[in-house]
N, CA, C and O of each residue as an XYZ file, in Angstrom:
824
protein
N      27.760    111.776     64.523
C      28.529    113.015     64.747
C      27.995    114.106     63.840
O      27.589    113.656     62.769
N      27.876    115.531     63.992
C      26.966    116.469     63.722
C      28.498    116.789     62.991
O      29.623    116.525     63.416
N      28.100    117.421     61.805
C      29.140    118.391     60.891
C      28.858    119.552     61.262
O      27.627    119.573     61.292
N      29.369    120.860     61.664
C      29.125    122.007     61.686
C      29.963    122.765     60.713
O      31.193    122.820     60.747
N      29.106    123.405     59.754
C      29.521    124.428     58.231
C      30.232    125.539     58.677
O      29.769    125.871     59.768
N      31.209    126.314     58.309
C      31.133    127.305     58.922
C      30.785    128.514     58.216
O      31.113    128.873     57.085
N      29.963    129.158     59.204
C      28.943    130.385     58.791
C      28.987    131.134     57.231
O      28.094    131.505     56.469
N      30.320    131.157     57.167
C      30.927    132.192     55.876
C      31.441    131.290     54.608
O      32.292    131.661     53.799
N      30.767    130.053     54.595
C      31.426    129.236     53.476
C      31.114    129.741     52.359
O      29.901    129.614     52.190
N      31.706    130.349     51.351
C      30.898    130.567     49.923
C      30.184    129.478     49.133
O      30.357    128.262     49.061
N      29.259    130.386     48.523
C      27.610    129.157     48.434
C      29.327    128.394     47.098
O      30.427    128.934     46.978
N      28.773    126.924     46.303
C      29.434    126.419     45.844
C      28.793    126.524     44.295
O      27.671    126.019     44.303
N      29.060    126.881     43.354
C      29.285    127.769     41.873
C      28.079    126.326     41.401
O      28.434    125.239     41.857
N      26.828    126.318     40.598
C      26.056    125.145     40.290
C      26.258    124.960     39.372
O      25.816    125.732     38.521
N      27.060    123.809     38.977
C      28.112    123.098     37.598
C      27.263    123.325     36.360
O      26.060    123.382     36.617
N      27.621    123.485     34.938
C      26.884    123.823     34.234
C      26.571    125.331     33.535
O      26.285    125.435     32.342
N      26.648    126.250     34.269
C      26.077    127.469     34.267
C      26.987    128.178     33.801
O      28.172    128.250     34.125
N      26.089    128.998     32.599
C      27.248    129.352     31.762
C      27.316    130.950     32.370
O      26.501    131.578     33.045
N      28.526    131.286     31.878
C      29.588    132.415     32.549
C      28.991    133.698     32.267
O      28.796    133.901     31.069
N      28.644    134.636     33.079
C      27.518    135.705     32.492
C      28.605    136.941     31.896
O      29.663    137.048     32.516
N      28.460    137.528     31.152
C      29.285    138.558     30.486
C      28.345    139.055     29.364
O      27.355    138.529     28.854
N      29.123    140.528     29.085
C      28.486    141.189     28.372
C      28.598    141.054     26.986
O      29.627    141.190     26.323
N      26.878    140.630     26.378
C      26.690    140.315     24.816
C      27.385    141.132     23.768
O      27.969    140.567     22.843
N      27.342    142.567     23.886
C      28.241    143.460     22.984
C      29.209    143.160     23.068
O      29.425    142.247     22.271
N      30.105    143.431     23.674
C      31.340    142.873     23.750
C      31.624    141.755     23.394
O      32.545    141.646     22.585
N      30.842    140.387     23.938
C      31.817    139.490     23.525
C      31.533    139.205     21.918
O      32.141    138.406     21.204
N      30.356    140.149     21.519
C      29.949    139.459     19.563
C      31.328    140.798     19.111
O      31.834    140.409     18.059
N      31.951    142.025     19.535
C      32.473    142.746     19.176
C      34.057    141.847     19.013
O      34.772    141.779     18.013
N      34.269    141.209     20.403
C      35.629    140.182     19.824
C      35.741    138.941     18.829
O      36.598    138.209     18.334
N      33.993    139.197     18.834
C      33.975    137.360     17.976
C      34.329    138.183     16.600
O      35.361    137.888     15.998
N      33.483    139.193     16.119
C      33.846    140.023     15.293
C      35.184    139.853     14.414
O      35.462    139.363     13.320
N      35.723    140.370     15.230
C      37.159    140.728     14.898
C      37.864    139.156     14.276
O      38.517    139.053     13.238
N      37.580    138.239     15.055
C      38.196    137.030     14.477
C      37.549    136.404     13.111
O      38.000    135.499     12.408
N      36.155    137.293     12.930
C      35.522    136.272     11.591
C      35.767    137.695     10.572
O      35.139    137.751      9.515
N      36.508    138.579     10.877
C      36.818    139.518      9.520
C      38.086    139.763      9.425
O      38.427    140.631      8.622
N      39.293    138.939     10.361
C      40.788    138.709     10.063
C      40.812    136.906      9.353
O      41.658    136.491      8.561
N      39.983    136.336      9.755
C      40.223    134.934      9.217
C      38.860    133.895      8.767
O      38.843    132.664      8.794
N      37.743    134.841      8.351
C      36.282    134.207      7.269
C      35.956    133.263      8.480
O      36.535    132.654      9.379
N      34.445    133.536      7.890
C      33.715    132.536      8.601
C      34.627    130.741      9.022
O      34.831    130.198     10.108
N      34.969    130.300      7.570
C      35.527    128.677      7.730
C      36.616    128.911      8.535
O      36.847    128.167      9.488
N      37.322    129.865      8.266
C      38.862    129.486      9.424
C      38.533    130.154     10.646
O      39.568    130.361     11.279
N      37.657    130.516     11.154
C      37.486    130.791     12.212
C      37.276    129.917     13.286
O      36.097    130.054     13.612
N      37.914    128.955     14.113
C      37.642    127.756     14.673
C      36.672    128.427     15.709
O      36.418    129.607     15.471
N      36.033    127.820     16.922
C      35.315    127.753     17.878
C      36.439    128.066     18.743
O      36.307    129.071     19.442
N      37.779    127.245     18.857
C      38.658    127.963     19.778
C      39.090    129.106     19.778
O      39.157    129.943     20.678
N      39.610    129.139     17.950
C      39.811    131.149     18.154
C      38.641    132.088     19.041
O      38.922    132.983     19.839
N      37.570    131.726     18.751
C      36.890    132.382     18.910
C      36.174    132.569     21.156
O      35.482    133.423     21.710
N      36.808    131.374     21.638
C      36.788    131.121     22.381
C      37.780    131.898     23.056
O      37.772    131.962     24.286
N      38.757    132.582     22.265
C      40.127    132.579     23.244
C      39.961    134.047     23.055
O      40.469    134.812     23.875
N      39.330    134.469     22.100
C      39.098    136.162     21.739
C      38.127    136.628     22.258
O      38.177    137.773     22.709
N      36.880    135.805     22.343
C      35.858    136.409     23.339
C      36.140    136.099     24.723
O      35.158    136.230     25.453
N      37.598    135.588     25.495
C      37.345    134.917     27.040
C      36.501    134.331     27.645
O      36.352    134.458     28.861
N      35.582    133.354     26.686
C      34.766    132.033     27.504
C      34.941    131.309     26.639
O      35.255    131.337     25.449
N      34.547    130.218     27.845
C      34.533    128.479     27.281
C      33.807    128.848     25.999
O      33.261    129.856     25.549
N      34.120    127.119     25.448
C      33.490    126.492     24.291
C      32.026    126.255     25.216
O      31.009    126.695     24.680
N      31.924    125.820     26.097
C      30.709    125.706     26.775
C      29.852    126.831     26.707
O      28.888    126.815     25.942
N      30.088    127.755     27.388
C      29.383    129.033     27.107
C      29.385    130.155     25.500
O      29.136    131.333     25.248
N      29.692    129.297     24.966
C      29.809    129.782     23.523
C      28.215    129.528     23.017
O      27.254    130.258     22.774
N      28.414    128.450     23.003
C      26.954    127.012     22.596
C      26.368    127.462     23.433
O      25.487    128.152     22.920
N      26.307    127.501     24.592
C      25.137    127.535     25.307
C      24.286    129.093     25.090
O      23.059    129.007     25.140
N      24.877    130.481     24.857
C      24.311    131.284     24.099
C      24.330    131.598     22.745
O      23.815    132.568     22.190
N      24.817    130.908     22.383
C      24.882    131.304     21.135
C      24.407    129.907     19.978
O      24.143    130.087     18.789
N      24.396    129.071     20.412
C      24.170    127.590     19.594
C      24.927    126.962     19.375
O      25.087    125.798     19.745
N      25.759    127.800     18.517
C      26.859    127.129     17.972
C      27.830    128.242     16.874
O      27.747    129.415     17.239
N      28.652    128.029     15.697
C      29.650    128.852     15.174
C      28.357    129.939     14.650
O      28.213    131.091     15.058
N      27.714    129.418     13.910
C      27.028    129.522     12.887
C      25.918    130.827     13.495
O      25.737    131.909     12.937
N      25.309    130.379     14.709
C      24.411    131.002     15.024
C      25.128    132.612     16.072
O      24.556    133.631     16.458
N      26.613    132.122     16.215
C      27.364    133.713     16.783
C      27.613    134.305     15.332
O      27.470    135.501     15.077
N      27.941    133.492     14.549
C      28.536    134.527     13.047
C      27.115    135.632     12.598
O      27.175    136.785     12.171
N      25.787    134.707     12.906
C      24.712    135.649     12.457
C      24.495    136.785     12.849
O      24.319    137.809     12.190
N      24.506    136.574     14.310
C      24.505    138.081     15.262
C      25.757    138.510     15.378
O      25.619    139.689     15.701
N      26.796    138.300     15.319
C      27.992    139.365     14.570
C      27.758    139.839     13.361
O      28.012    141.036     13.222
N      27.207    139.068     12.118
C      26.638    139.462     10.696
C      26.065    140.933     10.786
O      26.409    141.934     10.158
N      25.027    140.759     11.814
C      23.496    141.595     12.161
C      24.228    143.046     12.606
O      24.069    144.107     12.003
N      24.911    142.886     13.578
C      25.748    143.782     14.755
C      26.553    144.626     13.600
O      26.413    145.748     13.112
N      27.159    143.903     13.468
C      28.719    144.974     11.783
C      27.616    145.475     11.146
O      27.521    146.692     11.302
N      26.870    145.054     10.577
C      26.332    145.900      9.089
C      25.596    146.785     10.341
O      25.559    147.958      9.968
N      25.215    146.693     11.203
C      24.103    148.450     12.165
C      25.313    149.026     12.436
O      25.412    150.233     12.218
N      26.197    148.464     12.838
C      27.482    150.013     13.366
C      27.600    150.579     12.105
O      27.429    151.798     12.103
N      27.884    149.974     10.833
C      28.663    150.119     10.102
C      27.555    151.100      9.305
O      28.130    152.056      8.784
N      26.360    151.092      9.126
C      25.117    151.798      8.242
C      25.037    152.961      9.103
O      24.829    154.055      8.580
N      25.211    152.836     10.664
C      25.290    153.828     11.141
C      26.095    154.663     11.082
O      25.696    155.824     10.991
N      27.429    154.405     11.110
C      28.480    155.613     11.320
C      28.116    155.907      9.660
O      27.771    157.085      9.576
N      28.091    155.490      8.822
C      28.229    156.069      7.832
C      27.014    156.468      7.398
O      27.272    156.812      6.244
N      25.336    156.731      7.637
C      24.584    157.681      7.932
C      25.021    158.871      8.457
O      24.915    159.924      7.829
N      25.626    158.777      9.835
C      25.922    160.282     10.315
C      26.725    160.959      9.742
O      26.730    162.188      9.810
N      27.691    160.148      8.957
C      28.771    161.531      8.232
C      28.152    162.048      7.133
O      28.594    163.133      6.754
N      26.995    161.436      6.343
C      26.823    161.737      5.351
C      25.528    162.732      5.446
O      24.799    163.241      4.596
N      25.560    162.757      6.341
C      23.710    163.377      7.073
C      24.436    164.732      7.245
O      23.725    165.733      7.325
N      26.049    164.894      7.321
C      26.669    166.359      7.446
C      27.115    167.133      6.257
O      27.686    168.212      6.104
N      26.462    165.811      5.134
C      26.632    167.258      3.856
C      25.622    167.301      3.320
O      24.668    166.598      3.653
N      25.593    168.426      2.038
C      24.832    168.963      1.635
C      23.761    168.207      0.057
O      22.567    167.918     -0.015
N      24.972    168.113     -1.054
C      24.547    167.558     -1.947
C      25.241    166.267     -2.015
O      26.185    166.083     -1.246
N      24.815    165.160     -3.012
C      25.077    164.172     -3.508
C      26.535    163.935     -3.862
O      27.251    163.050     -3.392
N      26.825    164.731     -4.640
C      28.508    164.932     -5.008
C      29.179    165.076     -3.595
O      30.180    164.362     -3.641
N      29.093    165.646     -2.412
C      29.893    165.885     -1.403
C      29.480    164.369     -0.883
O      30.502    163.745     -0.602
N      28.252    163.586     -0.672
C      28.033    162.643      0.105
C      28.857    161.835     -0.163
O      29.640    161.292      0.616
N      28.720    161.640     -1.619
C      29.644    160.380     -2.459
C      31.147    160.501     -2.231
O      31.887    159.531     -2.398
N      31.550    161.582     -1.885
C      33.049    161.955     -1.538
C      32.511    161.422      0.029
O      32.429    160.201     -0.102
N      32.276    161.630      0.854
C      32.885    161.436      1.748
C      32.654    159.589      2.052
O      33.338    158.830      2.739
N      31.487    159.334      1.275
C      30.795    157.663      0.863
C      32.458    156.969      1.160
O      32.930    156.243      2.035
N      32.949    157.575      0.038
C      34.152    157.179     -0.549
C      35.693    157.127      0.588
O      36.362    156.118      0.813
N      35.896    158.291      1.057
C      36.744    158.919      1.641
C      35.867    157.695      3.572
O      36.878    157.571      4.263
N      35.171    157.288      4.031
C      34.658    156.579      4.737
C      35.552    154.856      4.611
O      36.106    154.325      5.573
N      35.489    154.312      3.335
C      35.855    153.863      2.910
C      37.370    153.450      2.915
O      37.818    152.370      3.301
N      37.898    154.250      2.536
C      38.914    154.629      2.316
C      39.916    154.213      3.736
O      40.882    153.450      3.744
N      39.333    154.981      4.890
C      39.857    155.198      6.419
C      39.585    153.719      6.583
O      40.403    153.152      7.307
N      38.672    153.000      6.102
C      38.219    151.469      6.577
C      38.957    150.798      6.001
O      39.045    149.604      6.289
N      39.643    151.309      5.105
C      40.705    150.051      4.274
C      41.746    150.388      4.553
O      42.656    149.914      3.872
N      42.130    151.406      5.731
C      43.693    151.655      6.286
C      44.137    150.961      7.259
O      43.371    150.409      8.048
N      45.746    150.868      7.369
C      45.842    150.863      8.896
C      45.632    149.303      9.451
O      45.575    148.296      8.745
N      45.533    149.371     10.890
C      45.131    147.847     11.291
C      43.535    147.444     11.122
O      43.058    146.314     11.223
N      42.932    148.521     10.873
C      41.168    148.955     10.539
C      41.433    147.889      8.897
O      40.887    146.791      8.792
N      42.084    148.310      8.083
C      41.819    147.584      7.105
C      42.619    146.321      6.721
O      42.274    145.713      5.707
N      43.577    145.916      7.395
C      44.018    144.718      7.633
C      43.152    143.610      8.521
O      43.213    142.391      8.364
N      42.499    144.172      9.293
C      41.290    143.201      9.848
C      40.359    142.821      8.913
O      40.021    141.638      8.900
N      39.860    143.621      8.100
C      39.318    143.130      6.720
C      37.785    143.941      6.886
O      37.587    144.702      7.833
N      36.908    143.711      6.003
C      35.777    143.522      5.881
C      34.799    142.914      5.947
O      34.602    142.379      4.856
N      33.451    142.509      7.190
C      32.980    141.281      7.341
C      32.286    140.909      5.760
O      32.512    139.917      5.066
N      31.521    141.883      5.522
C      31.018    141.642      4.145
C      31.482    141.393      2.921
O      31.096    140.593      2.070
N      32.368    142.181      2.927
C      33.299    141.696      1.612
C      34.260    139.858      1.755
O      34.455    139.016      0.878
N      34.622    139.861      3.151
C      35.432    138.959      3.088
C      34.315    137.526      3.189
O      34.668    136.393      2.860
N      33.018    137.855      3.679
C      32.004    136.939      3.534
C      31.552    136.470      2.085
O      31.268    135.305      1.804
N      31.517    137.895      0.916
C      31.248    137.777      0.058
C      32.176    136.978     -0.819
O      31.640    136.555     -1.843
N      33.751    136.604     -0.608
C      34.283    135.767     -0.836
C      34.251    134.245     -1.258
O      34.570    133.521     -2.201
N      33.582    134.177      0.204
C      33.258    132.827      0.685
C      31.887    132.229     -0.067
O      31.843    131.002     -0.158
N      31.157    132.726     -0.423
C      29.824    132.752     -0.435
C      29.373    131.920     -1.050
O      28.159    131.764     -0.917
N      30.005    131.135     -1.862
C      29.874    129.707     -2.804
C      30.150    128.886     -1.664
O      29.515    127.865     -1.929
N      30.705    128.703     -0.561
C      30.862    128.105      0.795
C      29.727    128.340      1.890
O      29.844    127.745      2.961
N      28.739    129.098      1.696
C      28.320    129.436      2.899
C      27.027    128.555      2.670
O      27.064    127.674      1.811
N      25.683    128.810      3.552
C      24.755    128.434      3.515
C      23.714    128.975      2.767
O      24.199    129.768      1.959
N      22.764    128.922      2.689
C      21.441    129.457      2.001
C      21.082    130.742      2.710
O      20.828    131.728      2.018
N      21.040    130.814      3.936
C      20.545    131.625      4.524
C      22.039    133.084      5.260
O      21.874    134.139      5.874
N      22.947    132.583      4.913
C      24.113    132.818      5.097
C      24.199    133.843      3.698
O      24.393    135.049      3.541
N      24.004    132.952      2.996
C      24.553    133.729      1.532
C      23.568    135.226      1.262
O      23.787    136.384      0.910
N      22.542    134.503      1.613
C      21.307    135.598      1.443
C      21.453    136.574      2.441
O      21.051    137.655      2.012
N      22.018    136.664      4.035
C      22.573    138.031      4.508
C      23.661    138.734      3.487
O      23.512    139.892      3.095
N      24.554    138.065      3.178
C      25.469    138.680      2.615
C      25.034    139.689      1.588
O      25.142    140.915      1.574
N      24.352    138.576      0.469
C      23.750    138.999     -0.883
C      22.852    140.566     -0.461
O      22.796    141.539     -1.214
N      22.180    140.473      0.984
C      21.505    141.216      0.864
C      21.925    142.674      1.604
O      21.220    143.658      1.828
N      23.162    142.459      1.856
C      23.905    143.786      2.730
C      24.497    144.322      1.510
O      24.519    145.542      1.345
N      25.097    143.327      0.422
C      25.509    143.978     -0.737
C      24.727    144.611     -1.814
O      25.249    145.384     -2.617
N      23.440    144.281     -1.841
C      22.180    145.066     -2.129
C      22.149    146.154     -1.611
O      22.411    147.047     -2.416
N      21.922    146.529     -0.496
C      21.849    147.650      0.560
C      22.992    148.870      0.202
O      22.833    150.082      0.353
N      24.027    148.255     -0.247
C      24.739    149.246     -0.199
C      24.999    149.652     -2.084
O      25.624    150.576     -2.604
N      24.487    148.908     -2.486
C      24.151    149.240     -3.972
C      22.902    150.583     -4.148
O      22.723    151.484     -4.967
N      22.452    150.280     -3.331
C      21.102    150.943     -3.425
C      20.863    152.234     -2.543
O      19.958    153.067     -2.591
N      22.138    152.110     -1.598
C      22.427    153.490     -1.180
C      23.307    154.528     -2.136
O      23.364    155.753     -2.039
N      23.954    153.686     -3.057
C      24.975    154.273     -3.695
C      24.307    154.895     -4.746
O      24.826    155.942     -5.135
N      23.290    154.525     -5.308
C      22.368    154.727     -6.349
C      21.578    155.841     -5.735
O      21.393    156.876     -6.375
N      21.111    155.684     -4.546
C      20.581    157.162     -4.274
C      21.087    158.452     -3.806
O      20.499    159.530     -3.717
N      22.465    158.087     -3.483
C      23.274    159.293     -3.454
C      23.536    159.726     -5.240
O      23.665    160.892     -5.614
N      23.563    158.860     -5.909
C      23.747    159.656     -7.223
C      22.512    159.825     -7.858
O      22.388    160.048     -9.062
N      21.655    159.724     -7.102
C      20.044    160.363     -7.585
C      19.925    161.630     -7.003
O      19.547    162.692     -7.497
N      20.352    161.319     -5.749
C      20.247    163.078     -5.083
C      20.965    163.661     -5.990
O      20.295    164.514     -6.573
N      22.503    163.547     -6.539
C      23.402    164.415     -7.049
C      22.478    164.591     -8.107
O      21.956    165.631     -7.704
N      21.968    164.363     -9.038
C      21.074    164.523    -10.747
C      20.585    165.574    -10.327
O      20.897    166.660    -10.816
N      19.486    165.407     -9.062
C      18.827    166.341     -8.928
C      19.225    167.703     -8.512
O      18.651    168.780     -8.677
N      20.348    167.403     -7.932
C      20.864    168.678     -7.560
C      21.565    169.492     -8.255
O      21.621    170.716     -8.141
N      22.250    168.637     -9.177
C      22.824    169.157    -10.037
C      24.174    168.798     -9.852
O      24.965    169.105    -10.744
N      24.669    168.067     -8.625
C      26.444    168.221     -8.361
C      26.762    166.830     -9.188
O      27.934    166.464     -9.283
N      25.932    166.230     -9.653
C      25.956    164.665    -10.509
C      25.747    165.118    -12.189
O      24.800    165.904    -12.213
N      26.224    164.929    -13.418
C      25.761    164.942    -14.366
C      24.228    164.010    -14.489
O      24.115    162.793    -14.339
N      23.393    164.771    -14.734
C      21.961    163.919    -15.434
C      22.150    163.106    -16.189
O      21.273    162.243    -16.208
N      23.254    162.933    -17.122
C      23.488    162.115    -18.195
C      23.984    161.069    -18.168
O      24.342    160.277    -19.040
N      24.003    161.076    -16.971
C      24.554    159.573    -16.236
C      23.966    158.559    -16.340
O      22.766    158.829    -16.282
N      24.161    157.243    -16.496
C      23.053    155.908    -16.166
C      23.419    155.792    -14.820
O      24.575    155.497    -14.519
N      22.681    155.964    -14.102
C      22.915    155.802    -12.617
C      22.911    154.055    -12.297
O      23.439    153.495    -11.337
N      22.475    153.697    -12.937
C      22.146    151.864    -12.650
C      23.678    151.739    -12.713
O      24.287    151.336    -11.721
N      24.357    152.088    -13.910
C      25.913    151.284    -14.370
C      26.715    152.065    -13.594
O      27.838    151.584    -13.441
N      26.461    153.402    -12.898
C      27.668    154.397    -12.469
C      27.580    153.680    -10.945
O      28.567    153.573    -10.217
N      26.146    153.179    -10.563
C      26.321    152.518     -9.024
C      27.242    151.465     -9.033
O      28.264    151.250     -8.382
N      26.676    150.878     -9.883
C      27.716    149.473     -9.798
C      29.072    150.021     -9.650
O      29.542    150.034     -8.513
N      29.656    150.399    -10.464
C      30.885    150.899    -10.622
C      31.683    151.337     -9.435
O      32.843    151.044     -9.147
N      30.682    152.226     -8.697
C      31.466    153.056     -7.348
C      31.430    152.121     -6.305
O      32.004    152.286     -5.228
N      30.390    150.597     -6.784
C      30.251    149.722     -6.083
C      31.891    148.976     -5.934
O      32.749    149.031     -5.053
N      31.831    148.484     -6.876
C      32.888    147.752     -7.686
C      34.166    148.508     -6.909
O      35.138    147.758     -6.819
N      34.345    149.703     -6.388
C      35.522    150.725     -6.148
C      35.627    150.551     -4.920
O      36.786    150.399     -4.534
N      34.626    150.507     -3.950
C      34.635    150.609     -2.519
C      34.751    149.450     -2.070
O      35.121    149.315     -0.904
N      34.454    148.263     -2.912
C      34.663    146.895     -2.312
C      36.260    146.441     -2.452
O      37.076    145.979     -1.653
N      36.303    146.805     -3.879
C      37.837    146.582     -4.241
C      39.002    147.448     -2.967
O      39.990    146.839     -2.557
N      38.724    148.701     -2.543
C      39.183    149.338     -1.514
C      39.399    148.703     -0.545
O      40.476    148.996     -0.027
N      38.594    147.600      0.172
C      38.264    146.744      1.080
C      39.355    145.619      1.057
O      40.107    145.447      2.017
N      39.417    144.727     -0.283
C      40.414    144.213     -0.553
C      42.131    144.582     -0.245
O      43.128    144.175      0.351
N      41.705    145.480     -0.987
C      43.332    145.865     -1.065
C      43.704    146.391      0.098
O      44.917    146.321      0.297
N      42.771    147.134      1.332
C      42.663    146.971      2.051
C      43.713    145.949      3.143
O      44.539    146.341      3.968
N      43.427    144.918      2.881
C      43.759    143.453      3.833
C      45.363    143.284      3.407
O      46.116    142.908      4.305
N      45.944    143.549      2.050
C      47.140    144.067      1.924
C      48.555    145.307      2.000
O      49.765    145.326      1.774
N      47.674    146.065      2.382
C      48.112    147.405      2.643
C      47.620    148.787      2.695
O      46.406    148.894      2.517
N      48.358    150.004      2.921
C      47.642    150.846      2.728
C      47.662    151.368      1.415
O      48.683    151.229      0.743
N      46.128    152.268      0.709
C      46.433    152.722     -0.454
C      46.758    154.255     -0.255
O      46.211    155.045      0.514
N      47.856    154.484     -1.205
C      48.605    155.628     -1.620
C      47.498    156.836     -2.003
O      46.322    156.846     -2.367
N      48.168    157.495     -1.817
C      47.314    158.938     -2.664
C      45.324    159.394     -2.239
O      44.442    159.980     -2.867
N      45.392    158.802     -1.028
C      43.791    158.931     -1.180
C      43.020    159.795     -1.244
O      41.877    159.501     -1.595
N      43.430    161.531     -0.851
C      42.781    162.311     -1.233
C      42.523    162.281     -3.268
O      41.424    162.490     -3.783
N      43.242    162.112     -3.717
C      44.072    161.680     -5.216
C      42.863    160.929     -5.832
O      42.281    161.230     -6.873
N      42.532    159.660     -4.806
C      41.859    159.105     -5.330
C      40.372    159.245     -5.547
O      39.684    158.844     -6.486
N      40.086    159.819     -4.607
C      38.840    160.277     -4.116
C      38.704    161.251     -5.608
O      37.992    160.974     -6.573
N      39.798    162.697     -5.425
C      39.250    163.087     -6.545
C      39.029    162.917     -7.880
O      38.168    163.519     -8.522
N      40.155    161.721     -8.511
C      39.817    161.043     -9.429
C      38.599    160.116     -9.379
O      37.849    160.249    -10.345
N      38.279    159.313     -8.573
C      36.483    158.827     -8.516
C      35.553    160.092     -8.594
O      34.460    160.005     -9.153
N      35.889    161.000     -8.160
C      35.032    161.572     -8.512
C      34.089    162.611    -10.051
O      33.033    163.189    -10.306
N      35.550    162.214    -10.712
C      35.260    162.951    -12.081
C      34.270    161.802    -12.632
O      33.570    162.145    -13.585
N      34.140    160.646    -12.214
C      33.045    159.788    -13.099
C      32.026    160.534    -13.179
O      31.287    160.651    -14.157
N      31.885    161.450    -11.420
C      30.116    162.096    -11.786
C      29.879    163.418    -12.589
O      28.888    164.121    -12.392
N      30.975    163.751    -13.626
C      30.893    165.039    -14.145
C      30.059    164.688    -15.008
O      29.611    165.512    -15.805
């Protein structure tokens, strides 16, 4: 006896095949779950249930936890170098950059923006936990931003809106030390007074 198909059957889905969707997006939700709850508490299911695919299609592009946390790692620190290039590309001297460095900051540690946390800072936490190669992104985004901070108060010397008499090595650290701590406190609430604060950080560079 002959089976006859009928014409319009939809072809049948080939088992296996992982679920096609868009890469930004889904590292933008994985995101969000590894800077409200660190790399370790971040299960594969959270992360499953925040990006909307299987555990299957997790692994299958991505490897595994480890190898989505990297390219979320990669992804945060370019948005994040970026937006804060362009605001600072809109002033003039060193002293205004570092204010707004700051005041950038600031908006990132508000709100539900700063209750989600910081990937870097809250990585930098962990970092006696992480891997070799893990630790060394971290270590080295927190470099990066040491060393931006240091050349905004090199521009200011030169310009004059920075005291010269500054050790710029110990004053980076310091504003370092301020913007991370921001980050923190951050994840507990909002901070008070921030125009306030801004201008009190800023008398360090007199």
């Amino acid at each position: 006896m002959i089976n006859i198909m009928p014409e319009n059957r939809p072809a049948t889905r080939e088992r296996g095949r992982p679920r096609e969707f868009d890469r930004e997006t889904a590292l933008d939700l994985a995101m969000l779950v590894f800077r409200e709850k660190g790399y370790h508490n971040a299960s594969v299911s959270d992360l499953s249930a925040a990006m909307q695919l299987t555990v299957g299609s997790i692994y299958k592009a991505f490897h595994d936890k480890r190898g989505l946390f990297l390219q979320v790692f990669a992804r945060y620190t370019s948005l994040r170098n970026k937006a804060l290039s362009e605001r600072l590309a809109q002033h003039p001297d060193g002293r205004a950059k570092i204010a707004e460095l700051l005041r950038f900051y600031l908006e990132s540690a508000s709100d539900i923006e700063g209750r989600r946390g910081c990937l870097v800072v809250g990585s930098a936490v962990e970092l006696q936990q992480l891997d070799a190669e893990l630790s060394g992104l971290v270590q080295a985004a927190l470099t990066r931003n040491l060393r931006s901070i240091l050349q905004l108060i090199e521009q200011g010397r030169q310009d004059g809106s920075v005291n010269p008499q500054h050790d710029a090595d110990a004053l980076s650290g310091v504003l370092l030390c301020l913007v991370l701590g921001m980050r923190v406190a951050g994840k507990t609430g909002d901070l008070p007074a921030r125009e306030r604060l801004i201008a009190t950080a800023l008398t360090l560079l007199d």
